[in-house]
N, C-alpha and C positions, 0 to 999 in steps of 0.2 A: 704130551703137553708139558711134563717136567723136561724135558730137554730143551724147549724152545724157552720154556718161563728160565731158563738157565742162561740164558745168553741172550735175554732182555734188556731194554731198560725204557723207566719215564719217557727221558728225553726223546727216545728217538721216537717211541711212544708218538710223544704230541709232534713231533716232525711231519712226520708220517699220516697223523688226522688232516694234518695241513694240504701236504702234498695231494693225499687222494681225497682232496673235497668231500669232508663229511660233513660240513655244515649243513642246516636245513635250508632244503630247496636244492641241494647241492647234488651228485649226480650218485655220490655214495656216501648221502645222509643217512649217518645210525652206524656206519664200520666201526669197529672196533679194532685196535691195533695192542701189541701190546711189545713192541718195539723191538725187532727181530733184523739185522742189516742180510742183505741175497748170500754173502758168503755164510755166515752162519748157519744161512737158513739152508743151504747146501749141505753142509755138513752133517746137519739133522736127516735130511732125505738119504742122506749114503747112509747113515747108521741105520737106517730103519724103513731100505728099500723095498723089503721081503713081507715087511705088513700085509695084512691078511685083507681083503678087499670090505670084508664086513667093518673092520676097524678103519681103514680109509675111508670109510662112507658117515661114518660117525666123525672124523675130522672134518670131513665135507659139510657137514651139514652146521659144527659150530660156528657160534658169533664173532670168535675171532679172526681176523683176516690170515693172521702169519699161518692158523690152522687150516685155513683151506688151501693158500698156497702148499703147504708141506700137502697136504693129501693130493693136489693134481700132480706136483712133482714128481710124486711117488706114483703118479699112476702114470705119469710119462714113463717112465724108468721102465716099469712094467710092460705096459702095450711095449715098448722097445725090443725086450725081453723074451714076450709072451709066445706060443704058438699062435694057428688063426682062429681057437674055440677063444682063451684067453681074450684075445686082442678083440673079439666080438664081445666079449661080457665085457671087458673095459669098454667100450664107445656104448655101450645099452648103458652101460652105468654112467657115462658122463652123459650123456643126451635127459635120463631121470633126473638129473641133478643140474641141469642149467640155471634155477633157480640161485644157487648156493655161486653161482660162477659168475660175479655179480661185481666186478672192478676190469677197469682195462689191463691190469696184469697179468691179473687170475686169467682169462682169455686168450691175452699174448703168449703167455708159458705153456698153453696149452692145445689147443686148437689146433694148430697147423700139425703138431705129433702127433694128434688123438684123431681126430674128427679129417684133418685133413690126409692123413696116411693112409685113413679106413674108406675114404669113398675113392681115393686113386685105383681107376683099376675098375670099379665098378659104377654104380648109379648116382648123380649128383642129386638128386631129389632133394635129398635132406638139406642139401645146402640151399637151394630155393626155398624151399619151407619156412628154415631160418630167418631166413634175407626179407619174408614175407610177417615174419612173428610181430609182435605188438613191446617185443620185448626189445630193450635197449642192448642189449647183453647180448643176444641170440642173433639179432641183426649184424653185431661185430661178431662173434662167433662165424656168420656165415661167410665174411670177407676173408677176416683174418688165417681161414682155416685152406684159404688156396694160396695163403704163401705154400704151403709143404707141394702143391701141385706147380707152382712157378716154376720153383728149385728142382722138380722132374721135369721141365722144357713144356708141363702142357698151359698155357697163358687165357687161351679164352675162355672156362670158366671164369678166373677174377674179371672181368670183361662184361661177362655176364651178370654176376653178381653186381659188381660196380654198376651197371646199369639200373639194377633192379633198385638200387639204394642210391641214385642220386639226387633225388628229392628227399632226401632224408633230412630230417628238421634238425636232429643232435650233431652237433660240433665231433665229437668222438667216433661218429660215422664218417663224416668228413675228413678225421685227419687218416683212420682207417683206410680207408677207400684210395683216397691219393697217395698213401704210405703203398700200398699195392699196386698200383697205378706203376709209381712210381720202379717197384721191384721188376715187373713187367716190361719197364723202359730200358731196366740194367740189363737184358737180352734181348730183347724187339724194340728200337727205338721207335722205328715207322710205324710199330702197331700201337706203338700209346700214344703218336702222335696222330694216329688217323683216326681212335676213338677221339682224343681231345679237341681235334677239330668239329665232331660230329655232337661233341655234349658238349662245351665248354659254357652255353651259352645259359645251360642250365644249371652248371658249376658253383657251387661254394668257394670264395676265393679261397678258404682254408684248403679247400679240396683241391683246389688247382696249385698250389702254393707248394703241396706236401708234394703233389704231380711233378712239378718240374724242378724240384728242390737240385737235379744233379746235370741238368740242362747249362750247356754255356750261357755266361752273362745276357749276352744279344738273344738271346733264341728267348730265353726266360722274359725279357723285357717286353719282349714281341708279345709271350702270351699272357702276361700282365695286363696289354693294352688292348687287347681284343675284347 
């Protein structure tokens, strides 16, 4: 915590409340920041990759934001690292702690290294469960975590998933979803064109939008106007 309070400040401080909606009503109302920019915050993770998992579980669980990112950082680092007893006690420990994992960052940084490199290879359950939770968090959790299975050529889990959460009421599931959607198209254009033809009509324009973000002009327009 003195090394991050070390290369804070105010300003970026209140930036930062800005950027990740902490207002009330707001989707990370009550965060706490306490002004820490990604390279810095980098640099604290390599100092202090080797942290003992009891003491990452104690950064996990504080109210400041920049502390929980350093603590998943560090548990990316690790699972990377780890053997397979290791790299099991890392995903038990982030699956107890989804609670604390609680902004669209904290998730993106992690998920797909954690969560999604641990079910490659074996049972996706957990990722249904997810996708099924009550939680805001848990449901991106479940998407965002088959990027890391895209990037190993397997596509139809995010498919799956994406299915499961396209009635999904929050906007951040939406841009989710179609962000994946979307990664899915940069290797199988046909296959996220023949899911899209088959949901669109159940679509988030957010969701369709993030979908075909890298689609030619004409093609995009076409499914704008469907």
């Amino acid at each position: 915590m003195r090394a991050l309070r070390a290369v804070a400040t105010p300003e970026r401080a209140e930036g930062a409340k800005r950027y990740f909606k902490t207002a009330p009503g707001d989707y990370g109302e009550g965060d706490r920041f306490l002004g820490v920019t990604v390279p810095d915050l980098r640099r604290v993770v390599r100092e202090f990759r080797d942290l003992g998992l009891g003491e990452v579980t104690k950064l996990l669980a504080s109210p400041w934001h920049e502390a929980r990112s350093l603590a998943l950082l560090i548990l990316v680092e690790q699972y990377k690292r780890g053997d397979e007893k290791m790299r099991k006690t890392i995903f038990d420990l982030y699956l107890r702690n989804t609670a604390s994992i609680n902004n669209w960052d904290l998730v993106d940084c992690s998920a797909p290294q954690i969560v999604g490199a641990h079910v490659r290879g074996s049972s996706r359950a957990i990722l249904r469960k997810l996708a099924r939770s009550k939680s805001l968090w848990e449901r991106r959790i479940a998407i965002i975590a088959t990027q890391h299975l895209i990037r190993a050529g397997d596509l139809e889990e995010t498919l799956r998933i994406a299915t499961m959460l396209i009635d999904d009421a929050h906007d951040l599931i939406h841009k989710a979803v179609g962000w994946m959607l979307r990664e899915v198209g940069d290797r199988d254009r046909a296959l996220e064109e023949e899911f899209l033809r088959e949901h669109i009509a159940r679509m988030s324009r957010t969701m369709l939008r993030y979908a075909i973000e890298k689609f030619p002009p004409a093609l995009r327009r076409a499914y704008l106007a469907m």
